[in-house]
C-alpha positions in Angstrom: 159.3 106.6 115.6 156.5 108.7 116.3 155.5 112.1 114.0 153.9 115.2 115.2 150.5 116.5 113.4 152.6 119.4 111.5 155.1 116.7 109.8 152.3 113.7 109.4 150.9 116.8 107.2 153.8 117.5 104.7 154.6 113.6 104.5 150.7 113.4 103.0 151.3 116.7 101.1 154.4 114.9 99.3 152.7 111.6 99.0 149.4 113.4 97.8 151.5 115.4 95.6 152.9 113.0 93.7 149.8 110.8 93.2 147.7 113.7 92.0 150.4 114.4 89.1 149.3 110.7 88.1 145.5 112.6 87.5 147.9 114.7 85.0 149.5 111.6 83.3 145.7 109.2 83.0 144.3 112.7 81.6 147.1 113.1 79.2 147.0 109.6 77.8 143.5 109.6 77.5 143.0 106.6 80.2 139.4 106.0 81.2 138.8 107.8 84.6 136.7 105.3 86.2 139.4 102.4 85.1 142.2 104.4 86.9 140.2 105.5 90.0 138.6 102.1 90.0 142.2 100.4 90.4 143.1 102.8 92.6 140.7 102.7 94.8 141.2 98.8 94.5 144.1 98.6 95.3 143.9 100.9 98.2 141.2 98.7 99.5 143.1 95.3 99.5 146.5 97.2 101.2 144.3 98.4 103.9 141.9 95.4 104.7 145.1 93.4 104.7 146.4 96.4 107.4 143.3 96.2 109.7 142.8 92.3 109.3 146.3 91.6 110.4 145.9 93.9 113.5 143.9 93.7 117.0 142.3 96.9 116.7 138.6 96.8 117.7 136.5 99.3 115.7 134.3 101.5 117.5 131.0 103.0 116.9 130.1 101.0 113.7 127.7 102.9 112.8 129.2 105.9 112.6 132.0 104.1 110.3 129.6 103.4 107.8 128.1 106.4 107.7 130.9 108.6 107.1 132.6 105.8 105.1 129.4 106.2 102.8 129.8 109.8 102.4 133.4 110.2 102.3 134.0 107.1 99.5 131.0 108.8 97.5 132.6 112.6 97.6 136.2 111.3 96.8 134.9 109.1 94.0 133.1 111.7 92.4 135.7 114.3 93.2 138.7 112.2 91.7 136.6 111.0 88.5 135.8 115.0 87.5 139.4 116.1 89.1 141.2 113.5 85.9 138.2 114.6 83.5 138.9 118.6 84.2 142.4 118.0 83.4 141.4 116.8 79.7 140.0 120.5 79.5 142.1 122.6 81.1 145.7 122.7 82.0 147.2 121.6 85.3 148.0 125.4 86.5 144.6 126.3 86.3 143.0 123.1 87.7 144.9 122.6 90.6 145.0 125.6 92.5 140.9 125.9 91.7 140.1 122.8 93.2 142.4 123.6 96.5 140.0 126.4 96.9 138.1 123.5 99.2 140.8 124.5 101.8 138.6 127.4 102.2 135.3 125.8 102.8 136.9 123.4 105.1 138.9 125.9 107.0 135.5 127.8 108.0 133.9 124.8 108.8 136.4 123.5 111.0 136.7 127.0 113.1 133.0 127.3 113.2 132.2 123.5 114.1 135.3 122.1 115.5 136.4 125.5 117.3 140.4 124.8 116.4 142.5 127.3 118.2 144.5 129.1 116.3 147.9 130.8 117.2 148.5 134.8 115.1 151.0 132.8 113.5 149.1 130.0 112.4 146.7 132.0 111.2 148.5 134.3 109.1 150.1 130.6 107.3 145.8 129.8 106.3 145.1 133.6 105.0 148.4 133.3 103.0 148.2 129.4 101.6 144.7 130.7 100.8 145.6 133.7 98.8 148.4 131.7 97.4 145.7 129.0 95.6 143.3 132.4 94.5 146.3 134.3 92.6 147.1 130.9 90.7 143.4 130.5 90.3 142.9 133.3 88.7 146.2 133.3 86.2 144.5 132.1 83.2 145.5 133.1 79.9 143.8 132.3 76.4 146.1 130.5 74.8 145.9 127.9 77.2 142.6 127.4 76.7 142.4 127.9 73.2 140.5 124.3 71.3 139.3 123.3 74.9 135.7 122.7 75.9 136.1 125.0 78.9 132.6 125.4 80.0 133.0 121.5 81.0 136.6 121.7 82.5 135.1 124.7 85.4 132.1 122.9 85.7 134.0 119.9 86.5 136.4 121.6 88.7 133.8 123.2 90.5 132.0 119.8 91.3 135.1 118.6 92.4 136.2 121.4 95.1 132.9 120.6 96.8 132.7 116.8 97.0 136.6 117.2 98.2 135.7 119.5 101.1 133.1 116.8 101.8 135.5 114.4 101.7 138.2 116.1 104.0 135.6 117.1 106.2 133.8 113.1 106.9 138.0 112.4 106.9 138.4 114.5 110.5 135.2 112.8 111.9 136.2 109.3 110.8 139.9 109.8 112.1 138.0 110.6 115.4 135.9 108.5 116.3 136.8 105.0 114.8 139.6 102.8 113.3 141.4 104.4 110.9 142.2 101.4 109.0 138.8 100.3 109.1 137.2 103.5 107.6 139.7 103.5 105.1 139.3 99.6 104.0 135.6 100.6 103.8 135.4 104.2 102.4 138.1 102.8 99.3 135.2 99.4 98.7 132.8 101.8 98.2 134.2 104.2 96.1 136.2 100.8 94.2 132.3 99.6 93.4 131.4 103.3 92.9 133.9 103.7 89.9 133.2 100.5 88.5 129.9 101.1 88.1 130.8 104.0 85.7 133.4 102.4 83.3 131.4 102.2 80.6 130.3 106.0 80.5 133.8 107.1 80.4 135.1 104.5 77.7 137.5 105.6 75.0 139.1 104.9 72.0 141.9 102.4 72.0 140.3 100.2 74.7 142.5 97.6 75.8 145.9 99.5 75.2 144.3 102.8 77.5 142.9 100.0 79.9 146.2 99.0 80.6 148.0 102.4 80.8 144.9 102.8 83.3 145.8 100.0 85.5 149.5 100.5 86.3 148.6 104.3 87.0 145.9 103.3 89.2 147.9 100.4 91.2 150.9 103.3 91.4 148.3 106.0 93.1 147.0 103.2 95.2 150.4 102.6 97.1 151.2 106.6 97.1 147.4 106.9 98.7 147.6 104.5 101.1 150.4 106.0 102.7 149.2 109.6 102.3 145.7 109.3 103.0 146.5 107.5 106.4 149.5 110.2 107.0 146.9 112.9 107.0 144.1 110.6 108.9 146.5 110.3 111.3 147.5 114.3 111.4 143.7 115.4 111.6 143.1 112.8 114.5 145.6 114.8 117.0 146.3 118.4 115.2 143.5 121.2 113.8 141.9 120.5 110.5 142.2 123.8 109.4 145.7 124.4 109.7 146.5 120.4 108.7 144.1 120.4 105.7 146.2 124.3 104.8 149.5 122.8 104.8 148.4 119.3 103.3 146.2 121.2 100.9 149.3 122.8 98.9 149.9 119.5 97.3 148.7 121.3 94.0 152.6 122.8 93.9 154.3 118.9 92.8 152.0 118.2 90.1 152.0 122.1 88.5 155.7 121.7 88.7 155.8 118.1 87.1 153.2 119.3 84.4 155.8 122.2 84.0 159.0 119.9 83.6 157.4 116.7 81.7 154.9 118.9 79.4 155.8 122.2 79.1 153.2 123.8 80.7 153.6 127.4 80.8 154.8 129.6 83.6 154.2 133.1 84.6 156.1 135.1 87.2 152.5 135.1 89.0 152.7 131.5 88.5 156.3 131.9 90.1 155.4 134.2 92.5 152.5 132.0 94.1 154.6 128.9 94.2 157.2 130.7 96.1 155.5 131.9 98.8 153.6 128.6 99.2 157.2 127.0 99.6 158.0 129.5 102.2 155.0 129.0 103.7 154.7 125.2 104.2 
């Protein structure tokens, strides 16, 4: 069975979805970010080196697959670690749509470089997934942030809307010009060695206990990762970045909701609003 580039998109926005609700979960039980990411990425490594290993594919231009491996494992690293930190400062609603706000970075860069033609339609469904992520954004309120080092949390969320446009902009070059499976057996070593290199600066209380709460959320991301990080490598390699990265980039909506439902987040009818039109939209 073979997917277009449009529904490739919303099976990596579900998948993605659901995995970055585990971000809420490692936050919430106080899990040592660079255990989870670092079993994450693990395990994404070993699923996927057993993937290209057990196929015929020849990868081309290696250089080029270590470059942007490099540079993509380094952003996403950095951008998962301060993405699960953020969320011990500031709730879900707020982080979420913030971070999406990389959409708009890569959006521009992928008209200006990449020259993706865009239908009045199509574009219409950016300015409005856009403006969808900005009026979360910007629905903060004070009691929510009341007893929370907030400085920290938007300094964090800011450093990790940039490495993520970094990362899903090295994603469109890799899914173009080598294997797939290769970059991402590569890309998730790196960023596996990466995360381990931190542990120790992000060790809590509790150690073992947390340590283990870390590793079944981290081996559980790793499967939903796999499968939605090659879904979208494999919807940026035949359709637009900017329009795949606008549809995939809504993701934020499953976790806000989850963090909703599970811990009784609260919701606004600007909150309600948003996520309403971003349903319509996708």
């Amino acid at each position: 069975m073979t997917f277009n580039w449009y529904v490739l998109s919303l099976i990596a926005l579900v998948l993605m979805g659901t995995q970055r609700f585990l971000y809420k979960i490692s936050a919430q039980r106080g899990c040592n970010s660079a255990w989870t990411t670092f079993t994450f990425m693990g395990t994404v490594t070993v699923i996927s080196t057993i993937f290209f290993l057990s196929s015929s594919e020849k990868v081309p231009a290696i250089s080029i697959l270590i470059i942007v491996a490099l540079v993509n494992s380094l952003s996403f690293t950095l951008g998962t670690l301060t993405h699960m930190e953020s969320l011990k400062h500031l709730p879900a609603n707020i982080v979420y749509p913030i971070i999406r706000l990389n959409a708009g970075i890569v959006v521009i860069f992928s008209l200006l470089f990449f020259h993706d033609d865009l239908s009045i339609y199509q574009s219409i469904g950016i300015v409005i997934s856009i403006s969808v992520i900005v009026l979360l954004a910007r629905d903060a309120d004070e009691k929510e942030l009341a007893n929370r080092n907030v400085k920290r949390g938007f300094f964090l969320v800011f450093i990790c809307m940039i490495t993520g446009a970094i990362a899903s902009i090295s994603s469109k070059f890799a899914a173009m010009h080598t294997d797939k499976m290769a970059f991402m057996a590569l890309s998730y070593f790196i960023g596996t060695m990466f995360s381990f290199a931190l542990r120790n600066r992000l060790e809590t209380e509790n150690k073992e206990g947390l340590k283990r709460d870390a590793v079944i959320i981290g081996v559980t991301m790793g499967f939903l990762n796999f499968a939605g990080f090659y879904a979208f490598l494999s919807a940026i390699s035949i359709g637009p970045l900017s329009i795949v990265i606008s549809v995939m980039g809504l993701y934020f909506v499953i976790p806000i909701i989850l963090s909703r439902i599970i811990y009784s987040e609260r919701f606004t009818m600007k909150r309600v609003f948003g996520l309403t039109m971003t349903l319509g939209n996708a």
